[in-house]
C-alpha positions as CSV (number, residue, x, y, z in Angstrom):
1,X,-34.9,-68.4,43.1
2,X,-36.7,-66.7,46.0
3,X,-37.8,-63.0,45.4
4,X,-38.6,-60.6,47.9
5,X,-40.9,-57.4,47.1
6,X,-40.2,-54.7,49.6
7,X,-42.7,-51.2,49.5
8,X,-40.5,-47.7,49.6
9,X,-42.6,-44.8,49.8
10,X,-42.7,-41.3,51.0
11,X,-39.3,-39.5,51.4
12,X,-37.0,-42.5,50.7
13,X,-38.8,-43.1,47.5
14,X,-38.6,-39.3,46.5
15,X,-34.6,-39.7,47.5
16,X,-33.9,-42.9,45.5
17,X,-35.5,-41.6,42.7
18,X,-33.9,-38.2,42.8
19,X,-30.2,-40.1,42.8
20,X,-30.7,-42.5,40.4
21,X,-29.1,-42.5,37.2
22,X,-31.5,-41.9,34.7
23,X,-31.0,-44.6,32.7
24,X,-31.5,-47.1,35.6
25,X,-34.5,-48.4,36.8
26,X,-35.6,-47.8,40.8
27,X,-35.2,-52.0,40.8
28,X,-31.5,-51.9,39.4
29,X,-30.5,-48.6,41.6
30,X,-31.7,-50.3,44.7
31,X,-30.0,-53.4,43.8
32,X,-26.5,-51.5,43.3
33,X,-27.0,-49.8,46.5
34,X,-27.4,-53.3,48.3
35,X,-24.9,-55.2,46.5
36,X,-22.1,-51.9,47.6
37,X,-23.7,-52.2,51.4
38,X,-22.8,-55.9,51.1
39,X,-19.3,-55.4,49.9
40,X,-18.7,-52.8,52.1
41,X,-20.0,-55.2,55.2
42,X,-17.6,-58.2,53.7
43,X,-14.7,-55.6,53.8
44,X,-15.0,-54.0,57.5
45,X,-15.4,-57.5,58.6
46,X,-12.6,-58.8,56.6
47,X,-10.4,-56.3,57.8
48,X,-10.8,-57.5,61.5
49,X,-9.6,-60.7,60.9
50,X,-7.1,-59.7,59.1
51,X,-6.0,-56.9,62.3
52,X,-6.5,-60.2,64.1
53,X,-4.1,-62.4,62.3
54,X,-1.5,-59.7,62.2
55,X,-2.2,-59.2,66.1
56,X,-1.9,-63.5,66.5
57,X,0.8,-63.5,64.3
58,X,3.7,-61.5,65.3
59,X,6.3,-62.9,62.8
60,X,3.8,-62.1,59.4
61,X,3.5,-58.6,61.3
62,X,7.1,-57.9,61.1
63,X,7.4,-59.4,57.6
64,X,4.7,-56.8,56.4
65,X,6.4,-53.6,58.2
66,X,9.3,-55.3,56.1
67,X,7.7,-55.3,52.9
68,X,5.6,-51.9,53.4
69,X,9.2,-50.1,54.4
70,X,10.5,-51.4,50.9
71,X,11.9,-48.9,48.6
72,X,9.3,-49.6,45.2
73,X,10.4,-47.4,43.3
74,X,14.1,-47.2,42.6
75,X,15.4,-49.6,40.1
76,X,16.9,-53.5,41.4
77,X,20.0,-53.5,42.4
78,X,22.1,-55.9,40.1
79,X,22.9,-59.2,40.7
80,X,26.3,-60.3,40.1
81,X,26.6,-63.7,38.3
82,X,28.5,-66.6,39.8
């Protein structure tokens, strides 16, 4: 596994430290902080493929205005048996 040491000094230092948790070490804080960038990254990028498809898609566009227009919260209607 490759490692990577990277110096933080001065004010960023003093910041990560003030915000950590104090049960957490600078190493772990840091790593939480990247690993949440990362996610957020993989989301905002997801999310313009996804506006893509929907644009690309106009049938899958109009089933999800379907389904987002759906009442959820009354109760089924019931079906009658044959």
């Amino acid at each position: 596994m490759k490692a990577t040491t990277i110096k933080v000094e001065g004010e960023l230092l003093t910041e990560l430290e003030r915000r950590k948790p104090p049960a957490q070490s600078l190493s772990a804080f840091v790593k939480s902080i990247l690993r949440r960038d990362l996610l957020h990254r993989q989301l905002a990028e997801a999310s313009v493929r996804y506006a893509a498809f929907l644009a690309g898609n106009p049938e899958e566009r109009d089933w999800l205005a379907e389904w987002e227009g759906a009442d959820l919260a009354s109760k089924p209607a019931r079906r009658r048996r044959r």
